[in-house]
N, C-alpha and C positions, 0 to 999 in steps of 0.2 A: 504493500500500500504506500510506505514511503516513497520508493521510485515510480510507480503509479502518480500521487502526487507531484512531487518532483515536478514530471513534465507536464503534467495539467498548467500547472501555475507557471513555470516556466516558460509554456509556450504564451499565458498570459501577459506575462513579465515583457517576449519578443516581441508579441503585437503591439505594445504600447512603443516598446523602441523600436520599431516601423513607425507606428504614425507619427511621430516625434519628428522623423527625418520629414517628415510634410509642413512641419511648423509647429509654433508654439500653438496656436490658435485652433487647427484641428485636434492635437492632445489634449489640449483645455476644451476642448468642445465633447471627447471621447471621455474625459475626466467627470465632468457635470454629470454621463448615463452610469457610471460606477454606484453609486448609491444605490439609485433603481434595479439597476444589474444583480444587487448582492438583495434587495429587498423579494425577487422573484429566486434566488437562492436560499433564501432563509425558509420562506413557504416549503420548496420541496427537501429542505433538510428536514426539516420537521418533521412533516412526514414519512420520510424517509428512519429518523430515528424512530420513529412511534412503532411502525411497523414491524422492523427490526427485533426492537424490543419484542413485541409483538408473537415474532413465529418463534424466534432464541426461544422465549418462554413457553411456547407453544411443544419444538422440537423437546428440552429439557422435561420436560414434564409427558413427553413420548404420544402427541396429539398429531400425529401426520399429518392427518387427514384434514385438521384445521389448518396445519402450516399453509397445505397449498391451496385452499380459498382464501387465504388474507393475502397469499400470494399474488393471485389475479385482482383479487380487490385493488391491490395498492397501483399496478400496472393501469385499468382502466380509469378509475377517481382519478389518479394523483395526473393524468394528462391533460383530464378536464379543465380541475381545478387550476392546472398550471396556464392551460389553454384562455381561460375565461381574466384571468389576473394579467395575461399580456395584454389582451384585449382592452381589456379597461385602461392599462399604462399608456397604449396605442393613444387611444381617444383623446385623454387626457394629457398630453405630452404636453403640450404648450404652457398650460396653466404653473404643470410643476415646475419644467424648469427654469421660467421665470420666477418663481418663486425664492427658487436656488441660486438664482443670481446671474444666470446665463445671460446674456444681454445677445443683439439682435444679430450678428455674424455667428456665437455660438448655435443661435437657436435653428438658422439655415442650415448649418452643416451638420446641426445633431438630426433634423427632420430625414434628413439624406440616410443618416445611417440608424438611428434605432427604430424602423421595420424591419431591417434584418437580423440586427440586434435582440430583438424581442424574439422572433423567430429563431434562432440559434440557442438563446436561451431556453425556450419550449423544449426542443431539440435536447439540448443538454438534460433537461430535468429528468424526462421519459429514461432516459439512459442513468441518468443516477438512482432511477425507482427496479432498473433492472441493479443496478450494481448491490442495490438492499439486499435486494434477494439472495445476492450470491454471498454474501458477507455474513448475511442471518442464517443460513446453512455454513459458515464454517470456510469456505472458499473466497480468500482473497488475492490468488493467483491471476483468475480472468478480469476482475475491476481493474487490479495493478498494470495486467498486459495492456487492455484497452486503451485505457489514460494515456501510455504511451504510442499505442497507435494513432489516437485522435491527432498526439498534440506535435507527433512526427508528419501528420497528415496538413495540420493545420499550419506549422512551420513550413511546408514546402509548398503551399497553397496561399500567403500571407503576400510574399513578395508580389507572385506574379499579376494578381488580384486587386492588389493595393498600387502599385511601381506601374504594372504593364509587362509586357512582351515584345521585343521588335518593333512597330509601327503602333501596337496599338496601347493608348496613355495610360490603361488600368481604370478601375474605379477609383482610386482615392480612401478617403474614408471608409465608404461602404462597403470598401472590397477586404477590408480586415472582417469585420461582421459575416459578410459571405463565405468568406473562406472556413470560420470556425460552424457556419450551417453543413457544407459540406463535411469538414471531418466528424462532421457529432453525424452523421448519415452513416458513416461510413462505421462507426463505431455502434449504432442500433443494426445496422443490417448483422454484423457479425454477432451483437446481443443475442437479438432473434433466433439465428441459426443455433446458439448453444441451449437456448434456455427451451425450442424444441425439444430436446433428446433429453433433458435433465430429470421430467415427472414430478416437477415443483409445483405446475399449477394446476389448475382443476377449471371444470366447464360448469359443476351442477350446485346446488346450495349456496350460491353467492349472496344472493337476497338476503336470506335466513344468518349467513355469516355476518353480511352487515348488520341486520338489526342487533345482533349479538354482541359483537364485536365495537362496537358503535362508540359506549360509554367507557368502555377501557381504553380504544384507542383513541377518545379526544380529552380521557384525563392524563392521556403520554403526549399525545399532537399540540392538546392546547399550550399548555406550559412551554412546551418544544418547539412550537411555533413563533407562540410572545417571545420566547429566548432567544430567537435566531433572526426576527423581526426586528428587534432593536435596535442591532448593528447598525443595519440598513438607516433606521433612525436615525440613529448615534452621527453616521456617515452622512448622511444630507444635512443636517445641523452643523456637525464639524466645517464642510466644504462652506456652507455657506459663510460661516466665520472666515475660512479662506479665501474666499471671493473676494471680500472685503479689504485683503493685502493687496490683490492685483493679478492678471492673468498669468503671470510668470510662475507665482506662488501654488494657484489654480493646477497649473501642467505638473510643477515638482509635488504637489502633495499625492495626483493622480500615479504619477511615477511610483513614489513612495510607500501608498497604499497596495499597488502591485508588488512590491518587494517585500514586503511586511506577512504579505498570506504566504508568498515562496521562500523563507524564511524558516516559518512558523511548519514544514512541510511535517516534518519529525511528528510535530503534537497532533496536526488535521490529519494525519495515518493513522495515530494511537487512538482520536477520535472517532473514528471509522471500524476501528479493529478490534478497539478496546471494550466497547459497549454489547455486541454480540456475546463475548466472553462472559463479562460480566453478566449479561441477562439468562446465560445457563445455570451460572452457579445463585443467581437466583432462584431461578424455578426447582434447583437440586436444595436449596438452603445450605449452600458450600460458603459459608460467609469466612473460613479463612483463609482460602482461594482470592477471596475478594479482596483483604486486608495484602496478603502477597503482591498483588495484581495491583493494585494501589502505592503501595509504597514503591516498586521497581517504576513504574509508570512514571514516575514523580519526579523519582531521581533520574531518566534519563530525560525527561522534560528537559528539570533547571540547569543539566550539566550542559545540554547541546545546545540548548538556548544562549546561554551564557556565554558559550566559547564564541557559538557564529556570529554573535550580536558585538563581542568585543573586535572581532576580525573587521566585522564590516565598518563597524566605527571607525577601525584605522586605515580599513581601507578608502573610507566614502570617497576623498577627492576623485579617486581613480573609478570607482563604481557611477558615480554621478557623471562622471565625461565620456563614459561606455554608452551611458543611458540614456540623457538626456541632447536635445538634437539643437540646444543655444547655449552658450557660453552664461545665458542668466538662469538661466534653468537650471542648468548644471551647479553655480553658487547656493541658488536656493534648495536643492535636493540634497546638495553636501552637508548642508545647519542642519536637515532632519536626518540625516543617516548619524550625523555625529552622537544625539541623545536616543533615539528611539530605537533601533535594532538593541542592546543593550537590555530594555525593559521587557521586554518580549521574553525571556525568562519568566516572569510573574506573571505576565497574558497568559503563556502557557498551562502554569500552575490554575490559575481561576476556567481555562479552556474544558482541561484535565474531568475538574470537580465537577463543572455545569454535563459535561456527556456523561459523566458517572452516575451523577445523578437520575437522568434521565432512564437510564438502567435499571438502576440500584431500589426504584419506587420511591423517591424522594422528588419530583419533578416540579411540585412549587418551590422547594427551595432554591431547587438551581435555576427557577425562572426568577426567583428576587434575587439571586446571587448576578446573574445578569443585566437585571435592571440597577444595584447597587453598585456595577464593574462601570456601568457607561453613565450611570444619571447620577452617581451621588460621587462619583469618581473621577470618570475619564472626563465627560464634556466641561465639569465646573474648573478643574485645573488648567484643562489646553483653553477654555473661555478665559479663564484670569490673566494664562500667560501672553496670548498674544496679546490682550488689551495691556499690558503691563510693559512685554518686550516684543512685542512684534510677532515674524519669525523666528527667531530664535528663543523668544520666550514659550509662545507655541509649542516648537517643538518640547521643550524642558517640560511645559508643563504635561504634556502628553503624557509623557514618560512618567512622570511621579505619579497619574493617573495609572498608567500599568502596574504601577510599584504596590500602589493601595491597594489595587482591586486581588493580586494576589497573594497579599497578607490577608484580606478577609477572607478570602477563597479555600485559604489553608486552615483557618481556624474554624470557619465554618465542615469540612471535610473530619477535622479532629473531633467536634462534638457530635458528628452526626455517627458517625463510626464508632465511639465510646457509649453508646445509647446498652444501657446492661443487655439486651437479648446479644447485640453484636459482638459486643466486645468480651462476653463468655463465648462466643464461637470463636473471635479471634485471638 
């Protein structure tokens, strides 16, 4: 799942240094749909964890026959619902990103591209509701292969899409969007084809599964959803605070935020791999499995965090002039690489507890523990710092926001674990 990762975010990471080489003003215009981007990601995480959850406890507790109706369940719902939410983004594009600060060259060139945008995303989600499936059986070989495939697919269809070919100019912006529709095609055709032969889903009892399955799976979805929702929140509040510096600021924070999730790859694997585990030794009552599973998680978290966050800190000069496609750009993505890669150690740690939770049957808490990471945390510290110092206050305050939210995250995790039923298993 990590090298899965990896190259998902990675190839996210190269499209943005593609459009960059277009200008400051098409990145900042690609910058402004990142929010929305991650607000239709939250939706099918959510989902995606619930369900998870979901067959884990289903398979643990030896219910087959239910695993593969919540299987087809989550496949058909979760495309609608993805379907009906771009739709609505579609319609409403103008208002929001005005709202966020886009002003009227961002908003022609964003109109250009998130149709396909939106659509890629759809694309994308359908393919993460198969990758559930495969993860909630135990198998995280074919998500891991895929990711790679897509984002191999998607790197070698970026240029030519975006740049052109021989005589003809390319699309420009919307040909980065295009290109990630085609790779996420290329990665369901091959879904498809396995999850044929696997006997994971089922044709009959679906109805009857939903009504069943209904109240369990929207007291894992709902929590799981607020929880993954917020970001996206968090992220259009933030930008718009950075709107407010200036378009230059706009493109490096957009950069920034792409480094920060390819970064973070170590922990969004653990999140992905971690929670399946976890939800068998649930449904077994293996809670010192859990206690194991937990402590080692944690420590490879804060170690790898730690090391790559100090790397890139020293690195930034040199990583910001790979990246970014103006010499201002570049200044301003070096002030954030220098504090924030760094804290991302305690993002990790607060990541960790919020997907464990979502496992573990504790899913309000780590949906307040997420509301507590970005609203009582991250937004009021990065709000103080740039009104206090700018960018470079910004950034600092960002950072002490990561630092808080995963001191609560950890203390929260120690009391909920020390609960006497647990902590006589562990």
């Amino acid at each position: 799942m990590a090298i899965g990762v990896l190259s998902l975010l990675g190839f996210q990471l190269i499209d943005s240094a593609f459009v960059a080489r277009l200008g400051t003003a098409p990145l900042a215009a690609q910058s402004f749909t990142l929010p929305l981007s991650f607000l239709i990601i939250g939706v099918q995480v959510g989902m995606g964890i619930a369900i998870a959850a979901l067959i884990s406890r289903a398979l643990g507790a030896g219910e087959t026959a239910r695993s593969r109706r919540l299987g087809s369940l989550v496949l058909v719902v979760g495309a609608l619902v993805i379907a009906l939410l771009g739709l609505g983004l579609w319609l409403g594009q103008a208002p929001i990103f005005r709202r966020l600060g886009a002003e009227t060259e961002s908003l022609a060139l964003i109109r250009a591209y998130w149709g396909p945008q939106l659509l890629s995303a759809w694309a994308g989600a359908v393919l993460y509701f198969g990758y559930s499936l495969f993860r909630a059986h135990g198998n995280t070989r074919l998500p891991g292969s895929l990711m790679v495939i897509t984002s191999l697919a998607n790197l070698l269809l970026d240029p030519l899409l975006i740049f052109g070919v021989g005589n003809w100019q390319g699309l420009g912006l919307p040909g980065a969007a295009w290109a990630t529709v085609l790779a996420m095609l290329v990665g369901l055709g091959v879904m498809a084809m396995r999850l044929a032969g696997t006997g994971w889903l089922a044709t009959g009892g679906l109805w009857e599964e939903a009504s069943q399955s209904l109240r369990p799976f929207l007291g894992i979805a709902g929590p799981a959803m607020i929880s993954q929702l917020m970001p996206p929140l968090a992220a259009m509040l933030a930008i718009s605070v950075v709107a407010r510096l200036g378009e230059s600021q706009v493109a490096a924070w957009g950069l920034a935020s792409r480094l920060e999730t390819l970064s973070l790859m170590a922990v969004l694997a653990m999140t992905m791999s971690l929670p399946p585990w976890l939800g068998r030794c649930y449904g077994a009552g293996d809670w010192p499995q859990v206690h194991r599973l937990m402590r080692l998680a944690l420590k490879v978290a804060v170690l790898w965090q730690l090391g790559l966050g100090l790397a890139l800190a020293l690195a930034a000069p040199w990583v910001a002039a790979a990246l970014a496609g103006s010499a201002e750009v570049s200044e301003d993505l070096t002030v954030l690489l220098h504090w924030l890669p760094p804290s991302y150690a305690a993002l990790g740690v607060c990541m960790l507890v919020v997907s464990a939770g979502n496992a573990l049957g504790w899913p309000l808490r780590a949906m307040m523990m997420s509301a507590a990471r970005l609203f009582a945390f991250y937004l009021p510290c990065l709000g103080l710092g740039a009104w206090l110092g700018g960018l470079p206050g910004l950034a600092l305050g960002a950072a002490l926001g990561n630092l808080l939210a995963g001191l609560a995250a950890w203390g929260l995790l120690r009391r909920t674990l020390a609960s006497p039923r647990r902590q006589a298993a562990g």
